[in-house]
Every structure is written in structure tokens, then in C-alpha cells.
C-alpha positions in Angstrom: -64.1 -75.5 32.1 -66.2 -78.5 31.2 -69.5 -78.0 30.9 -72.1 -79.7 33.1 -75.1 -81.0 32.5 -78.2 -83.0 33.4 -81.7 -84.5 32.6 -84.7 -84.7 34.8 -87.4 -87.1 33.6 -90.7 -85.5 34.1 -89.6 -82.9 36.2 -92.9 -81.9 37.8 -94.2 -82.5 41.5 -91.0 -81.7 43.5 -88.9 -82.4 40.9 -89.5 -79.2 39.2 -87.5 -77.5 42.2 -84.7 -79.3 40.9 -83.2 -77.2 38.3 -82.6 -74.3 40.5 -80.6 -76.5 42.7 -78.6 -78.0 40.3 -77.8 -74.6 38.8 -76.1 -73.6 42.1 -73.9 -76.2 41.4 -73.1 -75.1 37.3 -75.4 -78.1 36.3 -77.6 -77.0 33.5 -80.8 -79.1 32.9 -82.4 -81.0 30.0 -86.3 -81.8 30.6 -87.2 -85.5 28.7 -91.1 -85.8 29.1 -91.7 -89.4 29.3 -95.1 -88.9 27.3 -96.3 -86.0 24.6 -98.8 -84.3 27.3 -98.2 -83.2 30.9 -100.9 -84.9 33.3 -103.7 -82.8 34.2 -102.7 -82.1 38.2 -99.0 -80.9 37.2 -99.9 -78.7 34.0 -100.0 -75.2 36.2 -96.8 -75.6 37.5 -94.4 -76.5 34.4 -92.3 -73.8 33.2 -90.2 -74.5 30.5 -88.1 -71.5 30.6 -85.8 -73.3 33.6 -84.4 -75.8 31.6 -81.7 -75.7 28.8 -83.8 -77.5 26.5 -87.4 -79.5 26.7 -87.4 -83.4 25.0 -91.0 -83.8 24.2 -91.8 -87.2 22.9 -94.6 -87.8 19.9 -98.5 -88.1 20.5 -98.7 -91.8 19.8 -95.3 -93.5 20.7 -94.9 -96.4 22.4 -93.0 -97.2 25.4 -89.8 -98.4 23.6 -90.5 -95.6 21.0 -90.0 -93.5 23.8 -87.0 -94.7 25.4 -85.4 -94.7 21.5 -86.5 -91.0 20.8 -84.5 -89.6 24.4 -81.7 -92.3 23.7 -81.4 -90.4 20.3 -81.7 -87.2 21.4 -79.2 -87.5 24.4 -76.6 -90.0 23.4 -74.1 -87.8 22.0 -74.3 -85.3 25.1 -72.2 -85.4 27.9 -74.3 -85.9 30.6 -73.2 -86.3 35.0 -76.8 -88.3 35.3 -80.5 -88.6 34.9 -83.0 -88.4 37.7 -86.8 -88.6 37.9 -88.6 -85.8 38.8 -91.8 -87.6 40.3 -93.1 -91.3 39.9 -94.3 -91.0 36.5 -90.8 -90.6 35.1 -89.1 -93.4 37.4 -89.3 -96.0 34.9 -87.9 -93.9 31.9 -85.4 -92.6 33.9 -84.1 -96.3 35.0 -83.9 -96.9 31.2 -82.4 -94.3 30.0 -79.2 -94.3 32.4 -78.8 -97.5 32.4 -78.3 -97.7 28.3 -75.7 -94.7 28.9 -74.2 -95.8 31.3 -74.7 -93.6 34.1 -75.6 -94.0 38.2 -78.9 -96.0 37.6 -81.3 -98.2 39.4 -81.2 -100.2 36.7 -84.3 -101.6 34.4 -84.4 -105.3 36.1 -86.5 -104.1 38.9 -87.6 -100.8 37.3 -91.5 -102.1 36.9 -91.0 -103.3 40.8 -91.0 -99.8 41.8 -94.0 -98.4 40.4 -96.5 -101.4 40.7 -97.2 -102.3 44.0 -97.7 -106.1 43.4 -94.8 -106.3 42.1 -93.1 -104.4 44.3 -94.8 -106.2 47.3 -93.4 -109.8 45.3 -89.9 -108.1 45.0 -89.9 -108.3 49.3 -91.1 -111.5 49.2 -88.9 -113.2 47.0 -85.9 -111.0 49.3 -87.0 -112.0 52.4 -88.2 -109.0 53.2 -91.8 -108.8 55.1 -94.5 -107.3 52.5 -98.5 -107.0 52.9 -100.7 -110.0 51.8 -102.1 -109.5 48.6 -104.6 -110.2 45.5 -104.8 -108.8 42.1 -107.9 -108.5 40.0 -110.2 -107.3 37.6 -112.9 -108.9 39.1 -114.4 -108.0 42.3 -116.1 -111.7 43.2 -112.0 -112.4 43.0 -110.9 -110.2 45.5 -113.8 -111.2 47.9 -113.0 -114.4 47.9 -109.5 -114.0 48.5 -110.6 -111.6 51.3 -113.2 -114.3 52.7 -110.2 -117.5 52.2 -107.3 -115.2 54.3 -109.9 -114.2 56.7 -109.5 -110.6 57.2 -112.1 -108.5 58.4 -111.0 -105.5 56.5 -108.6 -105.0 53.1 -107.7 -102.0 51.3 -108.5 -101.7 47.8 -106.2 -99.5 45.3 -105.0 -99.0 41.7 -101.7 -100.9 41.2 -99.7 -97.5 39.9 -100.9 -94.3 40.9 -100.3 -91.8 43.3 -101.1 -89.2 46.1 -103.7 -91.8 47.9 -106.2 -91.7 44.9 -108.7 -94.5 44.8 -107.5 -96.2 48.3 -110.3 -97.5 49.7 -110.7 -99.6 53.0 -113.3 -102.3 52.7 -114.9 -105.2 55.3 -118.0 -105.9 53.1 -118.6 -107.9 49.4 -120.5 -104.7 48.4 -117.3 -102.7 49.4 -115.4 -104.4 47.3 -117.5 -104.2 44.6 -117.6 -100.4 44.7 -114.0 -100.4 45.0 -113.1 -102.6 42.4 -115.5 -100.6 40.1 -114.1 -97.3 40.7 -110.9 -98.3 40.0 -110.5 -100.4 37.2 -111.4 -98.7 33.7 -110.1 -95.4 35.2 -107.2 -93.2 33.5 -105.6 -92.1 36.9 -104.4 -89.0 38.0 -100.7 -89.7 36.3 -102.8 -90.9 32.6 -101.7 -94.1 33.2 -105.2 -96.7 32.5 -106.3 -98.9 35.6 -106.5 -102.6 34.3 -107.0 -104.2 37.8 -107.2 -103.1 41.2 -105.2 -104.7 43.7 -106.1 -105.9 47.1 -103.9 -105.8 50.7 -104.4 -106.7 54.3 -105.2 -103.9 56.4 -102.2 -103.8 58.3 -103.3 -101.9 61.7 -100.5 -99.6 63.4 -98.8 -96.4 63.4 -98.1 -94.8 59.5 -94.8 -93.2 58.8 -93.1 -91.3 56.1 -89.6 -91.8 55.4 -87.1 -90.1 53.1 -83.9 -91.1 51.8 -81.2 -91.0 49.6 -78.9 -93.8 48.3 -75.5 -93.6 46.4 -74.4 -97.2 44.7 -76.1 -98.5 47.6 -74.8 -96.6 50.5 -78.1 -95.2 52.1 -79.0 -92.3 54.6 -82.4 -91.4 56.1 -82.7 -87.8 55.7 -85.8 -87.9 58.0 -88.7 -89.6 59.1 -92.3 -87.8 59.9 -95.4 -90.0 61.8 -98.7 -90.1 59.5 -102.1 -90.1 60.6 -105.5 -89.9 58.8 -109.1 -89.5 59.9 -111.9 -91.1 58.2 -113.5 -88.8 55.8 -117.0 -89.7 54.0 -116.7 -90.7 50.3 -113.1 -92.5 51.1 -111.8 -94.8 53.4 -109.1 -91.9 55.4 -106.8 -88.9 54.3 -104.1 -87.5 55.8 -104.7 -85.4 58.5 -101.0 -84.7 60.1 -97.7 -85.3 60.0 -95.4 -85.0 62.4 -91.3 -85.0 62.7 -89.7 -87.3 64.8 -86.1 -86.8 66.0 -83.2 -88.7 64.7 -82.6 -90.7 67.4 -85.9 -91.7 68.3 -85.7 -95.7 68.2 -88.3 -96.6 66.0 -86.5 -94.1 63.5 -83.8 -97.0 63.7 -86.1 -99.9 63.2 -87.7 -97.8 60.3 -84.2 -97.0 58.9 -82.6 -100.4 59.2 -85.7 -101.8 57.2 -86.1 -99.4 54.5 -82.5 -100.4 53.7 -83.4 -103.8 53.4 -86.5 -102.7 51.2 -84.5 -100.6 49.2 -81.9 -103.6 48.6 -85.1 -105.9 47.6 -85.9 -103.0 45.0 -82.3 -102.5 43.5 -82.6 -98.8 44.6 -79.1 -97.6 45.2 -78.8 -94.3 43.9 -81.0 -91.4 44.2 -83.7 -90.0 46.1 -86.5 -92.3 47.8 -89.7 -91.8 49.3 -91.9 -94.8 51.5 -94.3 -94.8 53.4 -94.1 -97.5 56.1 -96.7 -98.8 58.8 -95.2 -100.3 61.7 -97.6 -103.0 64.1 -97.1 -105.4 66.5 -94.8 -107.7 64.0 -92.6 -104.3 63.1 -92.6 -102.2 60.2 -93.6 -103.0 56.6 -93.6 -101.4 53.5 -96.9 -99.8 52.3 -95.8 -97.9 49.4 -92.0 -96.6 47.8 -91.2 -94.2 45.0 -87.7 -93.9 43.7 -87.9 -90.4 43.5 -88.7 -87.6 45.9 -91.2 -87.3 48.0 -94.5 -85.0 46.4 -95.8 -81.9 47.8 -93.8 -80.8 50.2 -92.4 -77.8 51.4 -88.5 -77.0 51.2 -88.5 -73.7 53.4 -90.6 -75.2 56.3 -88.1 -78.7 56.4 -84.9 -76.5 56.2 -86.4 -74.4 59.3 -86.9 -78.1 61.0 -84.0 -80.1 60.1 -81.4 -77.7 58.4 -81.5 -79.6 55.0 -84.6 -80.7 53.2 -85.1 -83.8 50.5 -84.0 -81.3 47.5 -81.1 -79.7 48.4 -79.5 -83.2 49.7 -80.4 -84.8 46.5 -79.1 -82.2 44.7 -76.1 -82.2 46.6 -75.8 -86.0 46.5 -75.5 -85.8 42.5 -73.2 -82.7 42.3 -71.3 -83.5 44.3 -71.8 -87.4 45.5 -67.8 -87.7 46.9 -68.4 -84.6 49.7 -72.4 -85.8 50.3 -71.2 -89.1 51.3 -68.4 -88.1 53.6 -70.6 -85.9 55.0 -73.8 -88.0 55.8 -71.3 -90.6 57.1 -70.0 -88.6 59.7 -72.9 -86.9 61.0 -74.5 -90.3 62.1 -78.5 -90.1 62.7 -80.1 -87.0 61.6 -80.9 -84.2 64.1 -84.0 -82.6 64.3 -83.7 -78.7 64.8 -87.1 -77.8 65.4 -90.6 -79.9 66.2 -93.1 -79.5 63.3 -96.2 -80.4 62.4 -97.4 -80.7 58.2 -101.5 -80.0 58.4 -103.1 -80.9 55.6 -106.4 -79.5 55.4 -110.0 -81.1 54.8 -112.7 -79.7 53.1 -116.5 -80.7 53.7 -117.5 -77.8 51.3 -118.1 -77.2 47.7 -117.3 -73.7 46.0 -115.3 -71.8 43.5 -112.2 -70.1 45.3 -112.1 -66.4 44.9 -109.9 -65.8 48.3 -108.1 -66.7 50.8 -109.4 -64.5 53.9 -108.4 -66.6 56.3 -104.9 -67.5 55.1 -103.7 -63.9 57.3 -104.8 -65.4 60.5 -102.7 -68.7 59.5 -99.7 -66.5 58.9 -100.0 -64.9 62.4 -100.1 -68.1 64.0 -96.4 -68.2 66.3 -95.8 -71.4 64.6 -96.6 -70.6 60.8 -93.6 -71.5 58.4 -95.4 -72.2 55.2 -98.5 -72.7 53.6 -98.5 -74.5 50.2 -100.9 -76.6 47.4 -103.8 -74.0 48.4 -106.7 -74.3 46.2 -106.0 -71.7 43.2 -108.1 -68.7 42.9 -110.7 -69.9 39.9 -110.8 -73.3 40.5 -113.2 -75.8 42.5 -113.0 -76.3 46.5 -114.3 -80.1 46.5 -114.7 -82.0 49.8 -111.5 -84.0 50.6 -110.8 -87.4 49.3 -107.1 -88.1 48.9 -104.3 -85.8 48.6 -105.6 -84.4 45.3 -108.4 -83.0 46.9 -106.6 -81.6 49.7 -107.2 -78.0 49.7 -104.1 -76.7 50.8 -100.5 -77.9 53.5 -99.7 -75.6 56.3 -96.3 -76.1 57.9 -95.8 -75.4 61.7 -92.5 -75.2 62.9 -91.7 -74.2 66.9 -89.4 -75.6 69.6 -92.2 -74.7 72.2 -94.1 -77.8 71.8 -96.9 -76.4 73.5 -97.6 -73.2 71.3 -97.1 -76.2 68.5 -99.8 -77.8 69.9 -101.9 -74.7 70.4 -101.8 -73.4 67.0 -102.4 -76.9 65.4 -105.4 -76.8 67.2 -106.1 -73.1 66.1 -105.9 -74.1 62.6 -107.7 -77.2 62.6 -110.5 -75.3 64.0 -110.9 -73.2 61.2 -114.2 -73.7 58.5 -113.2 -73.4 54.9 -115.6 -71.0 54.5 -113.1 -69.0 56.9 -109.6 -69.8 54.9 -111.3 -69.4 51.5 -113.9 -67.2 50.1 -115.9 -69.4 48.3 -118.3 -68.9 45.5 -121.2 -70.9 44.5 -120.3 -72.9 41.2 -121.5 -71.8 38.1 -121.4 -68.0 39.5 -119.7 -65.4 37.8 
């Protein structure tokens, strides 16, 4: 039998799930790390031991150095396909299968989907409605652009990053300023450098996550969840809660019908996708979109809620992409087995974690399906800022909405100081 085989471009985030679903298929897995170091916030979760081999570039290559040393390495393998494992390895990814000649997104739109200007122009230019916008270095710039479209309010945020670092929402000159300033100069949580800060209308209405997966073009939602943040001192919002809506829900269909317009605008027509979408009085439009899956989520809890979860169904899409699409065609809109709720904790509190005392309680809770991305023990409890800082994901799953709603509000009562045992810093 022939053998199969695979390679997942910085295979960390969600991605590094991956491997263990393609193995149920026979597909054995080649890492390529689309720079020489792991970032920072993905370091404690690599394990190289999953994968059949590990491509680690050199210290000081450049881009196309990059691209030539995997092209080198891989192009006398036989490989099904290459996939990104989180956003940092989107753009190597496009490369790479396109110049071997396997299901790509291609490179002509591959910068498209990792800047947001650009990807915001990429809309434009398709017809497709996309946020107002400025980009700059300068904050004077990005004031007067605010003060010349008349908004009250923009939101200010690095051009390529991720998990809601640096977003800030601003209505004053000296906002601006302090946005502009924190961003630009900044290596980012990915160790990508911050040259200018971009700045968007502040499109006021209801958030929404939405996940899906595309083959040559063809493309299902696999589910979409509502998002909603409270404000939080030292940023703009976080995420507070996320909630699943059912299949057949009709905004699910307006969301659907224009993320598959987005996705055509952004040549994404094979793989996983990930966007978060705000829909107002005008209808939806696109606030963010990865080409890849989405981050920090948990695969047991979604199963429990919809039967399948973003993983498996990517995995399944590339294993096996004849059977996924017969079967997503047939079964129509997705179905939603189970309400559930994705809390994301906030912390107000500093400390060193050295527990988790109240993480029993949580379990007991009738609704508990997971709890994941809690603070390790050893390292800093900070007071929430973006989804970096968030101290740790409980799931809830039920089909009694009311003990839902009970035990969301259970958990959201709970003091940090009662889920972790904190330490002062700089204690032993």
C-alpha cells in the first residue's frame, strides 16, 4: 500500500491536534516551521515526537530562503497536501503547495489573508462590503482620517496579529495616540514586527464567529457561535461569551451566504477557515478571517454540541475530500445537538498560580464539558486584556437551557482568587 503523507506548516494553536487525526486516516505528518524559533505563547505545547519528521528553517533566512529550504526538503516526497496549522504558517503554506502543485489557496491573495488592509481592499475591489479604513505610522494620520470620515469612535490594531492583541477602541486624539504608540515598534505575539497600525470604523452590532471549510471552492459552514465582549480597563473589550446558534437560525444564512462571498474575494477555496463577522443594520461584514482553523478551542465540548468539531471535519475533508463533500452536501445546514455556551474568564488580579481550587466546583457544574487554556501552575495570573491574557475557557454544554443559564451565571460569579490559588509574585 502506498504510503501517505502530509505537512502542517506551523502546526501549533489547533493545528497541533492535527496529526492525531490525520493518523486515523494512515496519513503520517511532516512539521515545516515557517521560522527557526517557535513564538513565545505556543512553545509549551510543541511536541515534536507526533510528527514523522520536523523541517526547521535557519536563524537568519529570509522569506524566499525559507520557502527554497522546505521546497528543497519536500519536493522529492510524495505528499496528499499541505495545511497551516495557525495563521502564522498561512502564507508559507499558500507557497509551498502551490509550487508542488497541490490543493492550494494560491500565493496571489496569500498576503490578503493575513493583513487586514489588504484583506479589507481584497472586498472592496470584489464587491464585497468591508470596514472603512486608514493605515499609518503616524498617529496625527489616523486622527485626521478619523476627524475627515466623521466617526465618533474607531478601532485601532496591528495589521497581522492575532488573538485580539493590541485592539483598542478610540473616540479621542489622545486615544489614538496611545494606540498608535503601543502598537507600532512592537514584535507581536506571532514575532512578526508592527510597522503601522491600522485604523477601522467601529462597526456597531452583534459579533459572530464562523467556521468553515472549503474544497476547490465548494464551501460549508460547520458552525456559527454569537460573540460578546465587556469592556475591561487597560483595553477597549474582551471576550466574555460565546454562544451556539442552530443551523437554521436565519442570520446563520445571511452569515453563511456572505462569508462565501468573502471567501471568493480572498481566493480561499480549500481548507479550513475561521472569521469573525459583525452584523448591523446594513448586514454582516467581515472583521477578521484566517485561512486556517479557528485557535483555542475545545474539540470534546463542540463534538458534545454539534457531533463534529472544526478538526475532525478538516481532517476528514483532506483524507478523504470525495466522501466529506458528498456528505456535507447532503446533510444541508448544520444541526446543533446541544445549546452551549464558551466562557472565557476575566481576571482583575495579579498572582503566581500554584492551584486551581476552584476548578472542582466548575466540574460539578450540570453543564461542565470542558475547561481549557487555564493559567499553568508557575506562571503569572495578569488582569485580562485580550485572549492572551485570558486565564482559562470553560465549555458548557446542556439541552436545558435554563440549567445553561444557571450555571453560566454560577461560574461567572466566581473570584479568581476562588478558581486559582494565587501567590504573590516574586514569592517562593
Amino acid at each position: 500500500m502506498k504510503e501517505r503523507r502530509c505537512v502542517i506548516v506551523d502546526a501549533y494553536s489547533t493545528g497541533r491536534y492535527l496529526p492525531e487525526e490525520f493518523k486515523r486516516y494512515g496519513i503520517k505528518t511532516v512539521h515545516a516551521m515557517s521560522s527557526a524559533r517557535i513564538p513565545p505563547i505556543f512553545q509549551s505545547h510543541f511536541n515534536a515526537d507526533i510528527y514523522d519528521e520536523v523541517l526547521r528553517p535557519g536563524e537568519r533566512m529570509s522569506d524566499e530562503e525559507v520557502v527554497q529550504f522546505h521546497l528543497e526538503a519536500l519536493r522529492a516526497r510524495e505528499l496528499e497536501f499541505i495545511i497551516a496549522g495557525c495563521e502564522s504558517g498561512v502564507e508559507l503554506a499558500d507557497s509551498l503547495s502551490e509550487l508542488l502543485g497541490l490543493p492550494s489557496n494560491g500565493t496571489a491573495l496569500s498576503a490578503a489573508r493575513r493583513d487586514k488592509s489588504r484583506m479589507s481592499d481584497a472586498l472592496m475591489c470584489a464587491g464585497v462590503r468591508s470596514i472603512g479604513q486608514v493605515v499609518s505610522d503616524n498617529a496625527d494620520e489616523v486622527t485626521s482620517w478619523m476627524r475627515q470620515q466623521g466617526f465618533d469612535e474607531i478601532v485601532v490594531k496591528p495589521l497581522n496579529s492575532a488573538g485580539t492583541e493590541d485592539v483598542f477602541f478610540c473616540s479621542t486624539d489622545a486615544d489614538v495616540r496611545r494606540a498608535v504608540n503601543a502598537i507600532v515598534g512592537k514584535t507581536n505575539c506571532l514575532g512578526a514586527m508592527n510597522r503601522f497600525a491600522l485604523g477601522q470604523e467601529k462597526i456597531n452590532g452583534q459579533q459572530y464567529t464562523v467556521n468553515a471549510i472549503s474544497v476547490d471552492g465548494e464551501t460549508f459552514v460547520t458552525e456559527v457561535w454569537t460573540y460578546d465582549t465587556v469592556p475591561v480597563k487597560g483595553a477597549g473589550s474582551v471576550c466574555s461569551v460565546e454562544q451556539l446558534l442552530g443551523g437554521k437560525e436565519p442570520v446563520v444564512q445571511e452569515l453563511s451566504d456572505y462569508l462565501v462571498q468573502a471567501l471568493k474575494a480572498l481566493e480561499i477555496v480549500n481548507g479550513p477557515a475561521h472569521a469573525e463577522i459583525i452584523v448591523d443594520r446594513k448586514g454582516p461584514v467581515l472583521v477578521d478571517c484566517g485561512a486556517r482553523l479557528q485557535g483555542t478551542m475545545s474539540a470534546k465540548a463542540r463534538t458534545m454540541a454539534l457531533g463534529h468539531n472544526h478538526i475532525t471535519l478538516t481532517a476528514w475533508r483532506y483524507a478523504d475530500s470525495v466522501g466529506f463533500t458528498e456528505y456535507m452536501r447532503g446533510r444541508g445546514p448544520y444541526r446543533r445537538q446541544a445549546h452551549a455556551l464558551c466562557v472565557s474568564l476575566i481576571s482583575d488580579m495579579h498572582g503566581v498560580v500554584s492551584g486551581y481550587p476552584g476548578l472542582e466546583a466548575i466540574r460539578k457544574l450540570p453543564s461542565f464539558a470542558d475547561a481549557i487554556a487555564f493559567v499553568p501552575i508557575g506562571q503569572n495570573l495578569v488582569p485580562t486584556t485580550d485572549l492572551a491574557s485570558t486565564p482559562g475557557i470553560v465549555y458548557l454544554v446542556n439541552n436545558n437551557l435554563t440549567e445553561l443559564d444557571d450555571d453560566h451565571r454560577k461560574l461567572r460569579a466566581m473570584r479568581m482568587d476562588q478558581v486559582f490559588e494565587l501567590k504573590a509574585q516574586g514569592r517562593a
